[in-house]
ChimeraX commands (.cxc) that place a marker at each C-alpha (Angstrom):
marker #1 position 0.00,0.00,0.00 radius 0.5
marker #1 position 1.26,3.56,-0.95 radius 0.5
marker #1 position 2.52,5.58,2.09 radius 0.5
marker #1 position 0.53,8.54,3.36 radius 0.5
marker #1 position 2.00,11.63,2.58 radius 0.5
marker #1 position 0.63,15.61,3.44 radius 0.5
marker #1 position -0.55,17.93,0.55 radius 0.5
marker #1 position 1.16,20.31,-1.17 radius 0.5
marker #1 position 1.65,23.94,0.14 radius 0.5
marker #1 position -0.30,25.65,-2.90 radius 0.5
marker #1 position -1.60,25.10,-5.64 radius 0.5
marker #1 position 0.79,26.71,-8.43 radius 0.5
marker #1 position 2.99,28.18,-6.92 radius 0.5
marker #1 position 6.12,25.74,-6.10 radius 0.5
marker #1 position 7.86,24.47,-9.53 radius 0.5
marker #1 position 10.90,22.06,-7.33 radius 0.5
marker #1 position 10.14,18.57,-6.64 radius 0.5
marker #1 position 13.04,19.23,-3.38 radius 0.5
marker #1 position 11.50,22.16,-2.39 radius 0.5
marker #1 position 7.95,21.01,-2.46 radius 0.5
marker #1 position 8.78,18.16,-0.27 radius 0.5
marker #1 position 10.34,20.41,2.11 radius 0.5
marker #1 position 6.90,22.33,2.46 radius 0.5
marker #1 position 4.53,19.91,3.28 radius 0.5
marker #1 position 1.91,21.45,5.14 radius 0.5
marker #1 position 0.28,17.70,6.20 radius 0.5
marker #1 position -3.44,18.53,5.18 radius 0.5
marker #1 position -4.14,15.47,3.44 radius 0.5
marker #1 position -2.92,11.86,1.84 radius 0.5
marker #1 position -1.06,11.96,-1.18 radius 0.5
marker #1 position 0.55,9.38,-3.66 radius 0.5
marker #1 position 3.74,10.24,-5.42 radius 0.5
marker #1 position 4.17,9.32,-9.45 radius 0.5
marker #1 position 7.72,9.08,-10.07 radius 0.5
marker #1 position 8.96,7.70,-13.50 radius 0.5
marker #1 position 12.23,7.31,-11.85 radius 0.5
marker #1 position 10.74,4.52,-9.39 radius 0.5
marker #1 position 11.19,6.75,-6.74 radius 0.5
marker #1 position 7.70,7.00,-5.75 radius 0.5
marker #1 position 4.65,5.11,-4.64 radius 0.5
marker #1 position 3.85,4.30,-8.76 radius 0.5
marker #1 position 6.25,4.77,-11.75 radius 0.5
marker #1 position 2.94,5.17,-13.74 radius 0.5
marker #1 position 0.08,7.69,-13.87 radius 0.5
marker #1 position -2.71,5.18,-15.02 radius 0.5
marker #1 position -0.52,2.43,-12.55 radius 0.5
marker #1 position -1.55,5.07,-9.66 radius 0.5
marker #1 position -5.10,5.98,-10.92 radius 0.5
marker #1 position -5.67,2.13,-11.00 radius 0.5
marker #1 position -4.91,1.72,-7.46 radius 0.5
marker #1 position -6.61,4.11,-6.52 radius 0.5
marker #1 position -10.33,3.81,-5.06 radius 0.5
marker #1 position -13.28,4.42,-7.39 radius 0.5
marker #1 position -14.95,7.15,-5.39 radius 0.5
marker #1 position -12.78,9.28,-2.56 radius 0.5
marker #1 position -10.32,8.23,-5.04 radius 0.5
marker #1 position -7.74,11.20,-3.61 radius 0.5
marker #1 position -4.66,12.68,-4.93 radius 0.5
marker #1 position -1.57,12.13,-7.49 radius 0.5
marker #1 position 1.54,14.17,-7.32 radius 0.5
marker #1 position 3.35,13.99,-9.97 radius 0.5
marker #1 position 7.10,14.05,-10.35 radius 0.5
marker #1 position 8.51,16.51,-13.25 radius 0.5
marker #1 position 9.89,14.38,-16.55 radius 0.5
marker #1 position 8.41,13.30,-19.68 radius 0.5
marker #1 position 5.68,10.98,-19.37 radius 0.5
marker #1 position 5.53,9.19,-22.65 radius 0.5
marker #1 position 1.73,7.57,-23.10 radius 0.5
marker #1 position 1.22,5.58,-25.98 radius 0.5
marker #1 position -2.32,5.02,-24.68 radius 0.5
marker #1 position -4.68,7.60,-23.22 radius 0.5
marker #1 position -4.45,7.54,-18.53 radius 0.5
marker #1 position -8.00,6.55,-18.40 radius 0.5
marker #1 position -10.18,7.94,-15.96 radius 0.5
marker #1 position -12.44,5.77,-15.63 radius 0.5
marker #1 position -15.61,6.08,-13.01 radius 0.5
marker #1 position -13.69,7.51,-10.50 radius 0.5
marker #1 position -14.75,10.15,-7.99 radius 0.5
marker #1 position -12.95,13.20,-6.12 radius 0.5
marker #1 position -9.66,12.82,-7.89 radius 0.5
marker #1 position -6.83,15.29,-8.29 radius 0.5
marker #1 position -3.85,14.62,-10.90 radius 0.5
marker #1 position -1.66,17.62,-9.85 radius 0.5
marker #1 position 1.83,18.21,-11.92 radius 0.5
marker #1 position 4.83,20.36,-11.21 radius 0.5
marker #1 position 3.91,22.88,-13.78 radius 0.5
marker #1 position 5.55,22.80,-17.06 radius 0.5
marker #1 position 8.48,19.99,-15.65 radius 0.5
marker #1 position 5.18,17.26,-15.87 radius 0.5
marker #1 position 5.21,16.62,-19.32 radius 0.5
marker #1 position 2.48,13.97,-20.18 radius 0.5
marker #1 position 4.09,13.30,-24.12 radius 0.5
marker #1 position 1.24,11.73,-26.30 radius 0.5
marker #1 position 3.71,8.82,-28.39 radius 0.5
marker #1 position 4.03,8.69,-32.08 radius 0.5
marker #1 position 1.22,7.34,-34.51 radius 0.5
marker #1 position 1.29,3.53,-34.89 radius 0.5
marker #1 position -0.31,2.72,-38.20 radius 0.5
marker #1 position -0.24,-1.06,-39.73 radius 0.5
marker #1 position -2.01,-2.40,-43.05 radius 0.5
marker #1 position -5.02,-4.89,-42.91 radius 0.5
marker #1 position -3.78,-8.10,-44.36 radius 0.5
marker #1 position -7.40,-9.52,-45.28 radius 0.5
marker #1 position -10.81,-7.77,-45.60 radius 0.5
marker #1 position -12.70,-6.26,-41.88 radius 0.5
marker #1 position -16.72,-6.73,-42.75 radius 0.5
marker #1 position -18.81,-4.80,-40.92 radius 0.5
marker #1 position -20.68,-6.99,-37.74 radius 0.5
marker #1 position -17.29,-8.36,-36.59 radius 0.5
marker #1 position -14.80,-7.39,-34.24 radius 0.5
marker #1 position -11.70,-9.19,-35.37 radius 0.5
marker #1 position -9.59,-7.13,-37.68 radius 0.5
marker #1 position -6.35,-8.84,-38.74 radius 0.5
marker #1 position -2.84,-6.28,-39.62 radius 0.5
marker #1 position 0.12,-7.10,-40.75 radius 0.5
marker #1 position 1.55,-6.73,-37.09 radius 0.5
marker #1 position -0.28,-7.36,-34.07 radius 0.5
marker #1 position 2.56,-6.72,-31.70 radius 0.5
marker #1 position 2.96,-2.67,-32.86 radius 0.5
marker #1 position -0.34,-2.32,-30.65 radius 0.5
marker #1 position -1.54,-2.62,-27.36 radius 0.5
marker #1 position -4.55,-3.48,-25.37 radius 0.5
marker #1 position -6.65,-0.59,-24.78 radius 0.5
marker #1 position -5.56,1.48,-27.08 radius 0.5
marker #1 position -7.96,3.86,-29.11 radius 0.5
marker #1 position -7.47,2.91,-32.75 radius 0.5
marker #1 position -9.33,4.01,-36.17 radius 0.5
marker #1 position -9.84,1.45,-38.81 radius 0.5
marker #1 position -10.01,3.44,-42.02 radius 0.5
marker #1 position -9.48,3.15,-45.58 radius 0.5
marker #1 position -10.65,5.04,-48.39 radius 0.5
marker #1 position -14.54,4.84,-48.19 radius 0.5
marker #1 position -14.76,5.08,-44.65 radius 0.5
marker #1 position -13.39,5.18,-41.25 radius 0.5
marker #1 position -14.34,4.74,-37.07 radius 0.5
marker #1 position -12.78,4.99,-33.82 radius 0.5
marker #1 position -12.76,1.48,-31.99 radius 0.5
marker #1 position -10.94,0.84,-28.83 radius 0.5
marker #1 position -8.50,-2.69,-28.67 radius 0.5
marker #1 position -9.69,-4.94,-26.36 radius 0.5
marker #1 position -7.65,-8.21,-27.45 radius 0.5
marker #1 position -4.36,-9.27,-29.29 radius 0.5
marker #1 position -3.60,-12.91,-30.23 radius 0.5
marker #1 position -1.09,-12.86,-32.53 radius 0.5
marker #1 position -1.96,-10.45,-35.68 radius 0.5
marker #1 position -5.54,-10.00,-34.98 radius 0.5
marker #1 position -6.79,-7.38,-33.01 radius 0.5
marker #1 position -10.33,-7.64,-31.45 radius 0.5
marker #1 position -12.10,-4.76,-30.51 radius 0.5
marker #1 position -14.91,-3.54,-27.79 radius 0.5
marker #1 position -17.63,-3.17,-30.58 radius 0.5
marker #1 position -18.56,-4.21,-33.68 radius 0.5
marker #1 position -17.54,-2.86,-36.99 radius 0.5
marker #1 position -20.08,-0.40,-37.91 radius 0.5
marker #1 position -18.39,-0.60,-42.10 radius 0.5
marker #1 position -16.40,-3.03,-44.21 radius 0.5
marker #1 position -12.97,-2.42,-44.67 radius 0.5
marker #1 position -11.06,-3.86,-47.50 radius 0.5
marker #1 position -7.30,-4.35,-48.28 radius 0.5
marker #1 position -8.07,-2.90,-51.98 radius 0.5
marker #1 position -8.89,0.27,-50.45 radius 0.5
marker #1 position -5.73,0.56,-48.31 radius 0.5
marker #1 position -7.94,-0.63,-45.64 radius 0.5
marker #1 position -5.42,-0.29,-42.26 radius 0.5
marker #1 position -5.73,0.65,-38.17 radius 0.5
marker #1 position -3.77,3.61,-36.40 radius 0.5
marker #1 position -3.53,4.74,-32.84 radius 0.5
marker #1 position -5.55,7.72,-32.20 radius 0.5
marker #1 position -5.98,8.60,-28.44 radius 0.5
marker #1 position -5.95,11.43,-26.22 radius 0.5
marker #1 position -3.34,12.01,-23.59 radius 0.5
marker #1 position -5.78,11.70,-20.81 radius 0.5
marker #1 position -9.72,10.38,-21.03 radius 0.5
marker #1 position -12.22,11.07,-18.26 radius 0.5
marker #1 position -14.99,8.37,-18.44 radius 0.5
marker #1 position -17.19,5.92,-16.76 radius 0.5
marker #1 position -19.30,8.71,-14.95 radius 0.5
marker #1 position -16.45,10.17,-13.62 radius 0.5
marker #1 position -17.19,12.85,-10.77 radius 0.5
marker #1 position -14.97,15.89,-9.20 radius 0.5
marker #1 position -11.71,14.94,-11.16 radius 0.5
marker #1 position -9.38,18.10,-11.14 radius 0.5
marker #1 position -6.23,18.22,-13.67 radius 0.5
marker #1 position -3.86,20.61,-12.65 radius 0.5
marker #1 position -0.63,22.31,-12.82 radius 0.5
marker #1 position 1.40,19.98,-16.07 radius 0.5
marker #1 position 1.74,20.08,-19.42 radius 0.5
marker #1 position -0.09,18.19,-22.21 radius 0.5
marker #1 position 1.59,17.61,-25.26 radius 0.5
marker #1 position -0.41,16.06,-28.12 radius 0.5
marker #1 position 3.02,15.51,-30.42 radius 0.5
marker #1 position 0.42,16.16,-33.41 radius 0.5
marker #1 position 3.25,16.53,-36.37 radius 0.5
marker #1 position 3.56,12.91,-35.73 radius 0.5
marker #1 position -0.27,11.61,-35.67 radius 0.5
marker #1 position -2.90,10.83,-38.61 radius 0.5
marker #1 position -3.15,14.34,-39.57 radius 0.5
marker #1 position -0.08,16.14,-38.71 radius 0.5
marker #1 position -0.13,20.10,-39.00 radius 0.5
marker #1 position -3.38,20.04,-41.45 radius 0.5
marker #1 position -6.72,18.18,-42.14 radius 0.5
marker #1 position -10.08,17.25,-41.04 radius 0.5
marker #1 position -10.75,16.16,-37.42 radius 0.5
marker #1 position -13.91,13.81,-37.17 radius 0.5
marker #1 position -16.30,14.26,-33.92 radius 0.5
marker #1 position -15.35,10.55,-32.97 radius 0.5
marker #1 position -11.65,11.13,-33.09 radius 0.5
marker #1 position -9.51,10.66,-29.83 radius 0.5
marker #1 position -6.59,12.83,-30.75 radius 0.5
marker #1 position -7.68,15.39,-27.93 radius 0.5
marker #1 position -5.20,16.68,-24.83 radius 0.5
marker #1 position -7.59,16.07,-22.67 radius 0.5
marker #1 position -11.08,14.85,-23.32 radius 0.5
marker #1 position -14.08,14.43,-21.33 radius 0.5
marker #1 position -17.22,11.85,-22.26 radius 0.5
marker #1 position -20.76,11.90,-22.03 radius 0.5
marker #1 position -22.17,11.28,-18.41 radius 0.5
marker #1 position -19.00,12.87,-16.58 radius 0.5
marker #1 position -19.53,15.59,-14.25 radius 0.5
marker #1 position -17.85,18.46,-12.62 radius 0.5
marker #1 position -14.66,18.18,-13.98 radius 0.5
marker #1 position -12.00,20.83,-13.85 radius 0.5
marker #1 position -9.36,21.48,-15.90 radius 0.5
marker #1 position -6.70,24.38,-14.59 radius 0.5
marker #1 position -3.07,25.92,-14.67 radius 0.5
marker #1 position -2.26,23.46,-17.36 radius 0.5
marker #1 position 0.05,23.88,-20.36 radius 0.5
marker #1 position -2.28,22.47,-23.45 radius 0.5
marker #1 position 0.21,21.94,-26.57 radius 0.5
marker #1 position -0.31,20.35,-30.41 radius 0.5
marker #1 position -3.41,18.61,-29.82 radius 0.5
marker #1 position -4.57,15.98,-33.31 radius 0.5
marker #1 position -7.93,17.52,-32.47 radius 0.5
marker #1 position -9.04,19.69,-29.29 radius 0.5
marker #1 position -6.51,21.22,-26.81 radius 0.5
marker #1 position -9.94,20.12,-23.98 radius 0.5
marker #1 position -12.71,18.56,-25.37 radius 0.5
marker #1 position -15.45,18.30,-22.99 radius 0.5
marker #1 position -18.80,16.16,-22.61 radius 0.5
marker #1 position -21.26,15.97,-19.92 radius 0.5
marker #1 position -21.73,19.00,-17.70 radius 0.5
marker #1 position -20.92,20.97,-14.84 radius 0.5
marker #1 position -16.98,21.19,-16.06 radius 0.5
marker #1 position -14.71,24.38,-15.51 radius 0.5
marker #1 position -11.69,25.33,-17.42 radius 0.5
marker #1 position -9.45,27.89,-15.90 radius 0.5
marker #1 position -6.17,29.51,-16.22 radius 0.5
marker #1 position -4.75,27.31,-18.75 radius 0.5
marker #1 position -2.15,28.03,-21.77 radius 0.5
marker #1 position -2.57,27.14,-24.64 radius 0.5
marker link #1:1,2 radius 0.2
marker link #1:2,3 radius 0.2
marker link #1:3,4 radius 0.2
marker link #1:4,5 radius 0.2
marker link #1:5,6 radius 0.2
marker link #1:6,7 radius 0.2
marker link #1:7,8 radius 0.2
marker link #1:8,9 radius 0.2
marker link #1:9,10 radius 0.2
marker link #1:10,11 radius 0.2
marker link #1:11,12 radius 0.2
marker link #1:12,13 radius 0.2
marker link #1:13,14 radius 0.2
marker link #1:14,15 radius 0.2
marker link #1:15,16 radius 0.2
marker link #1:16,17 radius 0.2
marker link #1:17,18 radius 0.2
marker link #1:18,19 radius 0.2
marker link #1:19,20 radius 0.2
marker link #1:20,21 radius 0.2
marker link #1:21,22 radius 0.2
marker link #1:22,23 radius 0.2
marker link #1:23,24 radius 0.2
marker link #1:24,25 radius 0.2
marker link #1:25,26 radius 0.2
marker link #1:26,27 radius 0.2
marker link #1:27,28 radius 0.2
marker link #1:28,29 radius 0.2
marker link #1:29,30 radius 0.2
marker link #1:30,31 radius 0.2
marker link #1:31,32 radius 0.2
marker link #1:32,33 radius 0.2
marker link #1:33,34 radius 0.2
marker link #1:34,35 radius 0.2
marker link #1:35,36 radius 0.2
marker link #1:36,37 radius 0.2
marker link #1:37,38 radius 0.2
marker link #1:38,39 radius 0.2
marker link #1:39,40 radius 0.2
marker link #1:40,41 radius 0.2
marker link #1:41,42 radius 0.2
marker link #1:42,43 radius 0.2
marker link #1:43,44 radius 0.2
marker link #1:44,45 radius 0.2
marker link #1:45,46 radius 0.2
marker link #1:46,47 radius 0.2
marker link #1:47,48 radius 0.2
marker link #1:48,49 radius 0.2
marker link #1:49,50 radius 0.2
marker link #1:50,51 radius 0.2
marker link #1:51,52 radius 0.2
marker link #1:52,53 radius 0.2
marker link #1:53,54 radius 0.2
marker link #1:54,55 radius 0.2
marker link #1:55,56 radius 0.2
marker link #1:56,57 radius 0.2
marker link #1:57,58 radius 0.2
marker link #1:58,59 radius 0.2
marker link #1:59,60 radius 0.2
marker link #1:60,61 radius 0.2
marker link #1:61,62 radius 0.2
marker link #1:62,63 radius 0.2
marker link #1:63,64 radius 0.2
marker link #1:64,65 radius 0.2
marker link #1:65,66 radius 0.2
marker link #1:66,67 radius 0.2
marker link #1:67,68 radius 0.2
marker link #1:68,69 radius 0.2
marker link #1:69,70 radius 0.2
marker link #1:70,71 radius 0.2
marker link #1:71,72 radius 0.2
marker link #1:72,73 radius 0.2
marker link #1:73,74 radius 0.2
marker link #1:74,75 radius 0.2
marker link #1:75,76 radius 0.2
marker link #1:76,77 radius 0.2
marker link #1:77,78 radius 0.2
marker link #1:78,79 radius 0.2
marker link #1:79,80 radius 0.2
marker link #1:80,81 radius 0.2
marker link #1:81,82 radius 0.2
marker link #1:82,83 radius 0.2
marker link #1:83,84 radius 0.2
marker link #1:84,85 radius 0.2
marker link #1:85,86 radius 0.2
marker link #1:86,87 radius 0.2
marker link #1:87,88 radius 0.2
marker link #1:88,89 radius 0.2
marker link #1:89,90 radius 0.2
marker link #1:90,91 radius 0.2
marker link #1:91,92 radius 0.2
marker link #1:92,93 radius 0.2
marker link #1:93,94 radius 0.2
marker link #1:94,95 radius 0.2
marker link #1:95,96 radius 0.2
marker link #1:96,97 radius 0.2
marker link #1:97,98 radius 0.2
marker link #1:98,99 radius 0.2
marker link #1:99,100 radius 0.2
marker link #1:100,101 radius 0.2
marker link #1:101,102 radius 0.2
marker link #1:102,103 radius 0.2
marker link #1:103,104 radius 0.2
marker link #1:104,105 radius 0.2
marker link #1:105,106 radius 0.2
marker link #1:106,107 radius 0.2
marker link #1:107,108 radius 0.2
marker link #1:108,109 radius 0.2
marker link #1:109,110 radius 0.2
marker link #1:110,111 radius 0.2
marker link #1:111,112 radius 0.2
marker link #1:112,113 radius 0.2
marker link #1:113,114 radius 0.2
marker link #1:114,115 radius 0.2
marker link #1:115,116 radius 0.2
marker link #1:116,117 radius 0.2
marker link #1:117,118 radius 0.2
marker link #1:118,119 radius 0.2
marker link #1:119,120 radius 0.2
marker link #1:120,121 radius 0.2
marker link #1:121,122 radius 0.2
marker link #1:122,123 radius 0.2
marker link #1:123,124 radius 0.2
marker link #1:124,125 radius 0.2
marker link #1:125,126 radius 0.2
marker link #1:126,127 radius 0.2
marker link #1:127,128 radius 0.2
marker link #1:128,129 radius 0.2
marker link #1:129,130 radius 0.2
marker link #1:130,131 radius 0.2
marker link #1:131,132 radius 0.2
marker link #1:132,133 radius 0.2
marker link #1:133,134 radius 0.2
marker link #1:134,135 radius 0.2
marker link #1:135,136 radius 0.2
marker link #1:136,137 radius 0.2
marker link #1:137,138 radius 0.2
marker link #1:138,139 radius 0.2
marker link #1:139,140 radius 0.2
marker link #1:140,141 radius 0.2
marker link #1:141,142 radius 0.2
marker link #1:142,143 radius 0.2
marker link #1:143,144 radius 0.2
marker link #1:144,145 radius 0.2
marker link #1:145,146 radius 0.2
marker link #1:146,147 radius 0.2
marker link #1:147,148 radius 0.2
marker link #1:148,149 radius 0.2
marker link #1:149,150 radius 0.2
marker link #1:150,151 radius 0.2
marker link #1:151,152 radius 0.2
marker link #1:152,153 radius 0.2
marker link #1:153,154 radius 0.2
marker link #1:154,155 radius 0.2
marker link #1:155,156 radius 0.2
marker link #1:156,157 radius 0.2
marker link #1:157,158 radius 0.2
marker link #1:158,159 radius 0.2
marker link #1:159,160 radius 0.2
marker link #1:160,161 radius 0.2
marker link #1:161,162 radius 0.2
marker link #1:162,163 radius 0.2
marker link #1:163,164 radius 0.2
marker link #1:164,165 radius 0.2
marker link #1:165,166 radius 0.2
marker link #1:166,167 radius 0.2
marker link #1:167,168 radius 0.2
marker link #1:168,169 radius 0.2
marker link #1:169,170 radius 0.2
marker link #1:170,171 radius 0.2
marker link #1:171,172 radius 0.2
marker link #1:172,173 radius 0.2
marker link #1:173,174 radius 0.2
marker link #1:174,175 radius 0.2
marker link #1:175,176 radius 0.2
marker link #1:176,177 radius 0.2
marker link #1:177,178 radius 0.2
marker link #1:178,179 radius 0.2
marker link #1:179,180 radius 0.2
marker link #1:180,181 radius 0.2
marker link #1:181,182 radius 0.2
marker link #1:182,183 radius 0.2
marker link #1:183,184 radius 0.2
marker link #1:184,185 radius 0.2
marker link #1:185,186 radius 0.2
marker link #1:186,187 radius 0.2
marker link #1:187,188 radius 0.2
marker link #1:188,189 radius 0.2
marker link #1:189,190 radius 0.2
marker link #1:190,191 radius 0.2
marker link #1:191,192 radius 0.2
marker link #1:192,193 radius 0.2
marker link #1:193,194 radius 0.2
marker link #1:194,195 radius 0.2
marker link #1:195,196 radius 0.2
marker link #1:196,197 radius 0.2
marker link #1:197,198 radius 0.2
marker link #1:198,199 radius 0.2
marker link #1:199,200 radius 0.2
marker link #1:200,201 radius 0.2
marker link #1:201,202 radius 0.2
marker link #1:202,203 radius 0.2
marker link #1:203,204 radius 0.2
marker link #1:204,205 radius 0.2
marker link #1:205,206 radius 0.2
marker link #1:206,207 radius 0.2
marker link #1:207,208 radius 0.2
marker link #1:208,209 radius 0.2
marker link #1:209,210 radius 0.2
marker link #1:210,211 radius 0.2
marker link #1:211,212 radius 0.2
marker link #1:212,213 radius 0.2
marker link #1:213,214 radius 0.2
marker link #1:214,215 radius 0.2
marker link #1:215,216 radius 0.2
marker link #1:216,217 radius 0.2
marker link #1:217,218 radius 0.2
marker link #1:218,219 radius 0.2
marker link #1:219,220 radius 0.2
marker link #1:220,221 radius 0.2
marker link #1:221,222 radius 0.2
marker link #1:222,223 radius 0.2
marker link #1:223,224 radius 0.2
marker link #1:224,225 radius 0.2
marker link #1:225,226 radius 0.2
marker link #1:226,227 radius 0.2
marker link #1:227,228 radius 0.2
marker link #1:228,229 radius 0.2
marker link #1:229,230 radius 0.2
marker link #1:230,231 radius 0.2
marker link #1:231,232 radius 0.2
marker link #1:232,233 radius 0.2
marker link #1:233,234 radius 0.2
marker link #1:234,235 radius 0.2
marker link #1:235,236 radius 0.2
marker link #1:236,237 radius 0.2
marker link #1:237,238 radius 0.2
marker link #1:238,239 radius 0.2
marker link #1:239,240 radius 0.2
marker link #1:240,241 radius 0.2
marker link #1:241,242 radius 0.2
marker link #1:242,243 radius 0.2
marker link #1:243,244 radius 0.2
marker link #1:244,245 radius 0.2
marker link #1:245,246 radius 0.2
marker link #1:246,247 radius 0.2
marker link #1:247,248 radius 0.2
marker link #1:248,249 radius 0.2
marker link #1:249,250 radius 0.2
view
C-alpha cells in the first residue's frame, strides 16, 4: 500500500520537486508518481488504478516526460486530483502507430487482422479506415496479428482500399461517470506533427486525438493551470456537464 504523505503547500505556486517536499503542510494523503521509481507508482494510469473508485484522492506527480502511448483513463472515478509540477510534468502523447489490414474487416465483426499485431496494445484507441470510410474502436484483445475490438464494426474495410488501423488517443480520457476529477498544474503535449493528420486536415467528432477529453455522463470536472500543446484535435474537449476550465495556456 502507498505511504501517506501531506498535501502540497499551494496550488501553483512551487515548480521544485526538493522544495515542495520540504513544504509539506500535512493537510491530506497523497501518492507520489515518479517515473524514476522513486515514488509510490512509476505510472500515472498504474496510480489511478490503485486508486479507489470514489474518494479516489490525490496524485503528485514528479517533473519528466511521461511518454503515453495510450490515453491515462479515468475511468468512473470520484474526487480525484492529478496535480503536476507545472511545465516539468510533461504527459508526451507517443508517435502514430499505423499497420495495413492483411485480409478484408466486414462490418458486424470485431476481429480485424494487420500485418503486425505486436505494434499495438490493449486498450488502445485505434481508427480502422481506408478510403470509403473510417471509425474509432478501442483494442480490447491481441492474439497474434488479430486485433479484437470492444464493438462491432459499424463498415467493411477492404485491403483494396488501403484498408489499415492507427492509434488515435488522447493524452488523458475522463470516463465511466467520472465525478470531481481536477487536472492541474502539467503540461499536455499532443506531439500532433507525428499523428494521422499532422499540422493540417479534417478532425472527425469521434476522433480521440484530444489533450484532454471528457465523455458523455462525466460531471464536474475541472481542468486548470495546465500547459495544453499540439493537440490531433481539441486542446480540452469536454462532454457531460458541470466542467470548468481555468487559467490554462494554450
Amino acid at each position: 500500500m502507498p505511504l501517506a504523505k501531506p498535501y502540497p503547500p499551494t496550488e501553483i505556486s512551487y515548480t521544485d520537486w526538493n522544495d515542495l517536499a520540504d513544504n509539506y503542510a500535512g493537510k491530506a494523503a497523497t501518492v507520489i508518481v515518479d517515473s524514476s521509481g522513486k515514488g509510490d507508482y512509476s505510472s500515472i494510469q498504474e496510480a489511478v488504478d490503485a486508486l479507489p473508485a470514489t474518494n479516489a484522492g490525490e496524485l503528485l506527480v514528479k517533473g519528466g516526460e511521461y511518454l503515453l502511448t495510450k490515453a491515462v483513463r479515468i475511468d468512473g472515478r470520484e474526487d480525484l486530483v492529478i496535480r503536476g509540477l507545472g511545465k516539468a510534468t510533461r504527459l508526451k502523447v507517443a508517435n502514430k502507430v499505423q499497420e495495413l489490414l492483411t485480409s478484408d474487416a466486414a462490418a458486424g465483426q470485431k476481429n480485424v487482422a494487420v500485418a503486425n499485431g505486436g505494434s499495438f496494445q490493449v486498450g488502445q484507441h485505434v481508427c480502422i479506415r481506408d478510403t470509403a470510410a473510417y471509425e474509432v474502436n478501442v483494442i480490447a484483445s491481441i492474439s497474434d496479428n488479430t486485433l479484437t475490438m470492444e464493438t462491432t464494426l459499424a463498415n467493411t474495410y477492404t485491403v483494396a482500399m488501403s484498408g489499415r488501423v492507427y492509434t488515435c488517443h488522447s493524452a488523458v480520457y475522463v470516463t465511466g461517470g467520472s465525478k470531481r476529477v481536477r487536472i492541474t498544474n502539467l503540461l499536455v503535449d499532443g506531439n500532433r506533427i507525428n499523428q494521422e493528420f499532422g499540422r493540417t486536415g479534417y478532425y472527425p467528432k469521434e476522433h480521440q486525438g484530444d489533450g484532454i477529453r471528457v465523455s458523455d455522463g462525466c460531471g464536474a470536472v475541472l481542468v486548470d493551470h495546465c500547459w495544453v500543446k499540439s493537440a490531433a484535435a481539441h486542446g480540452v474537449c469536454l462532454g457531460g456537464k458541470g466542467h470548468r476550465v481555468l487559467g490554462n495556456e494554450a
